[in-house]
C-alpha atoms as a printed R data frame, in Angstrom:
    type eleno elety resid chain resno       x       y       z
1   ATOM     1    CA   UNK     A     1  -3.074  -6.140 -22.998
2   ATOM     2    CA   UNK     A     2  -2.326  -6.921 -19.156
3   ATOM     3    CA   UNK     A     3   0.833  -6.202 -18.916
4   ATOM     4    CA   UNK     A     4  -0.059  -2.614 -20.836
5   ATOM     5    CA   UNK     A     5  -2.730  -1.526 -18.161
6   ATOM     6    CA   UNK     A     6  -0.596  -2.639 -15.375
7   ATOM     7    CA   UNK     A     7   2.482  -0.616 -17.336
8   ATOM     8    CA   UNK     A     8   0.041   2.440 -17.147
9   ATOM     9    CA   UNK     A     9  -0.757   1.908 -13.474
10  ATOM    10    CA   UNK     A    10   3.239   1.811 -12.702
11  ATOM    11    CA   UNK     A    11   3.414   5.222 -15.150
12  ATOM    12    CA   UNK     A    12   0.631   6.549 -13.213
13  ATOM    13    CA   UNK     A    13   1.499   5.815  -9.782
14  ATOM    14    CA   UNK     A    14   4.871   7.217 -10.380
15  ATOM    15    CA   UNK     A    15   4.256  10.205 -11.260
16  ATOM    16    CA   UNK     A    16   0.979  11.479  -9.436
17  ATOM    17    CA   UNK     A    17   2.180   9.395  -5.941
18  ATOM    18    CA   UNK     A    18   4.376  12.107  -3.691
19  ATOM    19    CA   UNK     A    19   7.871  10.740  -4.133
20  ATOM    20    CA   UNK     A    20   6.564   8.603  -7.038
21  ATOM    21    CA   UNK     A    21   9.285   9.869  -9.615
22  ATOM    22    CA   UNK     A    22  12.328   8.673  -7.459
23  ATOM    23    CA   UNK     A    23  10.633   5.274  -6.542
24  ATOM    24    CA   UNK     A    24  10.702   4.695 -10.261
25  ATOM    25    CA   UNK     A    25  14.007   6.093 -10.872
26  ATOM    26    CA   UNK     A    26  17.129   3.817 -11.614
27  ATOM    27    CA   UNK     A    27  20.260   4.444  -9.313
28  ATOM    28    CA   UNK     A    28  17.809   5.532  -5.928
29  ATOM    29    CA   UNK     A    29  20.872   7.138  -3.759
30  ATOM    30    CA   UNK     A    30  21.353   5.506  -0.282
31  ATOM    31    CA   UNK     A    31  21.111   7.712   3.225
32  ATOM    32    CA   UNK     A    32  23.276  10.495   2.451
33  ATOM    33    CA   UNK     A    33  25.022  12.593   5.668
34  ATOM    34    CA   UNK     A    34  24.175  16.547   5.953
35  ATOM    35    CA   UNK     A    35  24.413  19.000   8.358
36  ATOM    36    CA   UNK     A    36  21.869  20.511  10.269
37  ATOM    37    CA   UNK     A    37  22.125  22.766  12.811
38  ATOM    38    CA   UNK     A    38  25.676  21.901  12.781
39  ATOM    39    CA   UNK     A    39  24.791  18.402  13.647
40  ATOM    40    CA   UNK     A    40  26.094  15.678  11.228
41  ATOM    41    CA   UNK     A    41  23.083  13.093  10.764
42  ATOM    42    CA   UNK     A    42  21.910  10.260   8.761
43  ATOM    43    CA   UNK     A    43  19.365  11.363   5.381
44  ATOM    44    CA   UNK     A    44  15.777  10.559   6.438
45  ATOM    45    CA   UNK     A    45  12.689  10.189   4.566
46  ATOM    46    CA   UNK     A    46  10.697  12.917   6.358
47  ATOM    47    CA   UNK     A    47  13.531  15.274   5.200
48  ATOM    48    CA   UNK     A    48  11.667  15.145   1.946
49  ATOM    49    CA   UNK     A    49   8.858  17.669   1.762
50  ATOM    50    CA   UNK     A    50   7.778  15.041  -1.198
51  ATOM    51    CA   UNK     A    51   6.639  12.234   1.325
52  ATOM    52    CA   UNK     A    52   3.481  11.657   2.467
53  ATOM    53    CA   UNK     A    53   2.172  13.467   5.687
54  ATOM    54    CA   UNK     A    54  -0.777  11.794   7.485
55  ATOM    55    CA   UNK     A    55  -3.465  13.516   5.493
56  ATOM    56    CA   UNK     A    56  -1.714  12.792   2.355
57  ATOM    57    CA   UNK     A    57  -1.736   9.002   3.267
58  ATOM    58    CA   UNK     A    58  -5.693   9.000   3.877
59  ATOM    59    CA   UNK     A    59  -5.688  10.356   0.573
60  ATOM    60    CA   UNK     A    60  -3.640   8.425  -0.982
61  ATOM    61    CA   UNK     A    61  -5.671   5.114   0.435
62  ATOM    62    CA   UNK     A    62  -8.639   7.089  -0.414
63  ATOM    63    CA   UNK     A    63  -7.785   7.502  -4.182
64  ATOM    64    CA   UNK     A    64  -6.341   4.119  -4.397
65  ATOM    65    CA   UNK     A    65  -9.598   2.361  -3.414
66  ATOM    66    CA   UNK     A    66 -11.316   4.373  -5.689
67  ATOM    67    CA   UNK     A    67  -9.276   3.668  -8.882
68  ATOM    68    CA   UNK     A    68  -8.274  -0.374  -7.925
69  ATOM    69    CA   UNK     A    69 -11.670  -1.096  -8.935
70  ATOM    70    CA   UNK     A    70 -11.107   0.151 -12.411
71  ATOM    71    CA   UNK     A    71  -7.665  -1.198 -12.729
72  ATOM    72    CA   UNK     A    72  -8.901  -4.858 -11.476
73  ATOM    73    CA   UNK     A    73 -11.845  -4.844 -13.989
74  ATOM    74    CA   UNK     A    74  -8.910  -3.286 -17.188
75  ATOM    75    CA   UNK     A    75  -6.871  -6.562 -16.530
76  ATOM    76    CA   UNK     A    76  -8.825  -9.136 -15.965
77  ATOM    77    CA   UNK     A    77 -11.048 -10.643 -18.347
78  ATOM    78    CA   UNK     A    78 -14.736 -11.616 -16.841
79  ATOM    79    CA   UNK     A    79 -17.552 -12.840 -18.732
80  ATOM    80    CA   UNK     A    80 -20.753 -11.593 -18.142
81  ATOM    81    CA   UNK     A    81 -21.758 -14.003 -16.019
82  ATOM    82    CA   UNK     A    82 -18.441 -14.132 -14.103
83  ATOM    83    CA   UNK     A    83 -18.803 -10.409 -13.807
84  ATOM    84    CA   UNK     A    84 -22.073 -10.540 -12.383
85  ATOM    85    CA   UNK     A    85 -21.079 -12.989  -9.306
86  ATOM    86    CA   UNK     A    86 -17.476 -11.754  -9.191
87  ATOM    87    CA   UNK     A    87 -17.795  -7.865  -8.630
88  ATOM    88    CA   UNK     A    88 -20.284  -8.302  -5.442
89  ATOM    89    CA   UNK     A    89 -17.682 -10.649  -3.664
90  ATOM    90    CA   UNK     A    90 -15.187  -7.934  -4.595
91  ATOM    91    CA   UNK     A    91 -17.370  -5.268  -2.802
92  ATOM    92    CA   UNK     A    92 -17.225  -7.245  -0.007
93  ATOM    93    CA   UNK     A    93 -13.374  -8.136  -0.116
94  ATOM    94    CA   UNK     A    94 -12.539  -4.489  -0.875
95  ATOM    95    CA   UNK     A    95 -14.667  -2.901   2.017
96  ATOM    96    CA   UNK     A    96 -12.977  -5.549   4.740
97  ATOM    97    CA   UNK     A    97  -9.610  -4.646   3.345
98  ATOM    98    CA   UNK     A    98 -10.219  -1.057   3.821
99  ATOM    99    CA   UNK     A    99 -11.128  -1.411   7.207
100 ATOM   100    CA   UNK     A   100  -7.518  -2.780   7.541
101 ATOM   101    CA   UNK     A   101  -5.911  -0.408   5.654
102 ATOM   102    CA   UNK     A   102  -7.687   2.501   8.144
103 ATOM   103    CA   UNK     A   103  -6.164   0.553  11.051
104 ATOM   104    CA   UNK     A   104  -2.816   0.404   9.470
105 ATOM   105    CA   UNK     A   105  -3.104   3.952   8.262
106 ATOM   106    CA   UNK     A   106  -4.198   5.385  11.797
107 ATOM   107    CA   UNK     A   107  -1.524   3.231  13.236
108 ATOM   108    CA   UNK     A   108   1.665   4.967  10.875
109 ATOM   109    CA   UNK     A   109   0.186   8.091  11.609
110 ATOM   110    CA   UNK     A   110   0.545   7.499  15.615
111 ATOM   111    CA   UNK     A   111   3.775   6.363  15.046
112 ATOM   112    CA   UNK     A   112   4.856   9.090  12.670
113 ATOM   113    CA   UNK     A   113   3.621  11.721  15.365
114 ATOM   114    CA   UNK     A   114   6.160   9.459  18.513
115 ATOM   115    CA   UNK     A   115   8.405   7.606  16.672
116 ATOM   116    CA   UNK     A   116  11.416  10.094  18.086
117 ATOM   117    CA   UNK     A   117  10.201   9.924  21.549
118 ATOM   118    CA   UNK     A   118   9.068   6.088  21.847
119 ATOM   119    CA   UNK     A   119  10.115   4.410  24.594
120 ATOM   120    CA   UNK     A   120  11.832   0.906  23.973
121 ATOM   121    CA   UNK     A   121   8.293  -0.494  24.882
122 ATOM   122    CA   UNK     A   122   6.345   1.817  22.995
123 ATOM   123    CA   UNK     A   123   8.451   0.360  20.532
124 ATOM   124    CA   UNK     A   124   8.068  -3.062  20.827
125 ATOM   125    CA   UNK     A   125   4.388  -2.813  21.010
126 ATOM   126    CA   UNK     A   126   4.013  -0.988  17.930
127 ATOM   127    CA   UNK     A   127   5.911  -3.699  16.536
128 ATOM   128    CA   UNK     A   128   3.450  -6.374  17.287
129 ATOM   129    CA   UNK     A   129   0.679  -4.202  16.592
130 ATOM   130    CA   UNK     A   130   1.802  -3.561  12.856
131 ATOM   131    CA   UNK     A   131   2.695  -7.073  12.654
132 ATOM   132    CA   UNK     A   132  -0.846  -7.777  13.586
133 ATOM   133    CA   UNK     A   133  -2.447  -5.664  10.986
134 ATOM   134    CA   UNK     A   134  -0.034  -7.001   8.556
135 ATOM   135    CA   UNK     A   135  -1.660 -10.796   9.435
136 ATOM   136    CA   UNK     A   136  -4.882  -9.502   9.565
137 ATOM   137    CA   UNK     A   137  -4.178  -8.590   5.577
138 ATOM   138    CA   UNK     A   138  -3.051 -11.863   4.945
139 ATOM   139    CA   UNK     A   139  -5.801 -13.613   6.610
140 ATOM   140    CA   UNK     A   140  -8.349 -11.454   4.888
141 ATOM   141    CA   UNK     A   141  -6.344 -12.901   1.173
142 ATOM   142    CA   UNK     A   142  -6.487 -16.428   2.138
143 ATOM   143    CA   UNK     A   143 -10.266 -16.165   3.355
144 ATOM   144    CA   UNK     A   144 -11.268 -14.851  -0.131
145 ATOM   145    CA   UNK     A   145  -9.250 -16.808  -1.969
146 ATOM   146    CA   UNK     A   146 -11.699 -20.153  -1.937
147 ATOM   147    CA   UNK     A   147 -14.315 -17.156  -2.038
148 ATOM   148    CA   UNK     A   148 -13.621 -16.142  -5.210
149 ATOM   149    CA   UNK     A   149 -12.687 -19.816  -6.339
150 ATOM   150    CA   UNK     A   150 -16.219 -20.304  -6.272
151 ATOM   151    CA   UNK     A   151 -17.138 -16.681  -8.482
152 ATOM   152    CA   UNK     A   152 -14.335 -17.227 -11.100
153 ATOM   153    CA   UNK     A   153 -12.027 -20.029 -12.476
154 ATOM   154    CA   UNK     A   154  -8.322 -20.491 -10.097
155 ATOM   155    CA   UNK     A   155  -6.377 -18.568 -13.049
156 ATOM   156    CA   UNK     A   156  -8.726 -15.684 -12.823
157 ATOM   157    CA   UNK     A   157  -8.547 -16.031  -8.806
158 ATOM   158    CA   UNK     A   158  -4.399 -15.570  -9.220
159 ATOM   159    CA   UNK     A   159  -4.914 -13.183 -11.776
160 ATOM   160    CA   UNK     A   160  -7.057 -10.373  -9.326
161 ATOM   161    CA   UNK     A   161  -4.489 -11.350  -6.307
162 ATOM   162    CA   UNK     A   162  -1.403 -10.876  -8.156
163 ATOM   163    CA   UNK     A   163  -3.073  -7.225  -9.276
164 ATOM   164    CA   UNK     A   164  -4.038  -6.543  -5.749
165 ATOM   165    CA   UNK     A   165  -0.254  -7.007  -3.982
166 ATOM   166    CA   UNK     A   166   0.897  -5.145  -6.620
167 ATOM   167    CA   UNK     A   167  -1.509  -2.470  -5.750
168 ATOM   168    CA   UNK     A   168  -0.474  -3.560  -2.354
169 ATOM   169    CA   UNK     A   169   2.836  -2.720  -3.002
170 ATOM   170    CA   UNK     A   170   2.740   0.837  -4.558
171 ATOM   171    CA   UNK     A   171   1.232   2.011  -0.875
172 ATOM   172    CA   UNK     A   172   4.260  -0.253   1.239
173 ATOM   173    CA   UNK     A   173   6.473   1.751  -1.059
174 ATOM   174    CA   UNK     A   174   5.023   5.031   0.071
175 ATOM   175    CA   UNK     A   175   4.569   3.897   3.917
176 ATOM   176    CA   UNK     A   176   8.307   2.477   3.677
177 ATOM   177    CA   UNK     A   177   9.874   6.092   3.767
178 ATOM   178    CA   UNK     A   178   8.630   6.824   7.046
179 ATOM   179    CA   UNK     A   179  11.464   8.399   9.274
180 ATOM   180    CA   UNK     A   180  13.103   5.017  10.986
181 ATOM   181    CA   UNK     A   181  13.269   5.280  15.143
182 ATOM   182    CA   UNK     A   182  15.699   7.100  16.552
């Protein structure tokens, strides 16, 4: 029954995600060359009018937070009284998280906006400041992950982190096609 629900998540994701339908597809093509403006050049993401813009990404983190709730609670299986001390804890995970995520988001769409003019410093620091919201995320998992030891059994702890990098993953796939520095 797990592996259904998270099936129907990859179904979903694929096709309603912008770009969603080639992320799933077998035989992805590589950079390709083309011409513009008589210029030979290397295939970029933001070529594709199917990639996310910087509203589209709010979005995007917007609808995910709203539908990982349902999509934890289809594949795990809580009692009633696990339910009851698990989903508050959750709450409290999820809202930290998305004050990550709004850091990380804000921070791709600065970068989206400069990346063709940054500076080799510019550069560097936006290195170390992605890298930085990238250990805040993983600090945030291993803080919760006694936290929710104490809510629900270890199998059931694995079992909601395992969901949530896969969730995880589904938005690095989207923020991955952002136009490489020039």
């Amino acid at each position: 029954m797990k592996k259904k629900n998270l099936a129907i998540l990859a179904v979903f994701l694929g096709v309603f995600l912008p770009g969603g339908n080639s992320l799933l597809a077998q035989g992805v093509p590589g950079p390709q060359l083309m011409k513009q403006d008589g210029v030979r050049r290397n295939y970029t993401p933001s070529d594709d009018p199917r990639l996310l813009s910087g509203p589209d990404m709010q979005s995007l983190s917007k609808d995910l937070r709203s539908q990982e709730k349902q999509i934890v609670a289809a594949n795990m299986t809580l009692t009633d009284t696990e339910a009851e001390k698990f989903w508050p804890v959750y709450d409290r995970y999820a809202e930290e998280l998305a004050r990550i995520d709004d850091t990380r988001t804000a921070l791709i769409m600065e970068y989206a906006q400069a990346h063709d003019a940054m500076t080799d410093e510019q550069a560097k620091e936006y290195v170390q400041r992605r890298a930085s919201v990238e250990r805040s995320i993983l600090e945030l998992r291993l803080k919760y992950v006694p936290i929710f030891g104490k809510v629900i059994s270890g199998k059931e702890t694995a079992l909601f982190f395992q969901i949530e990098w896969r969730l995880g993953l589904f938005v690095d796939l989207q923020l991955a096609q952002a136009q490489l520095i020039q």
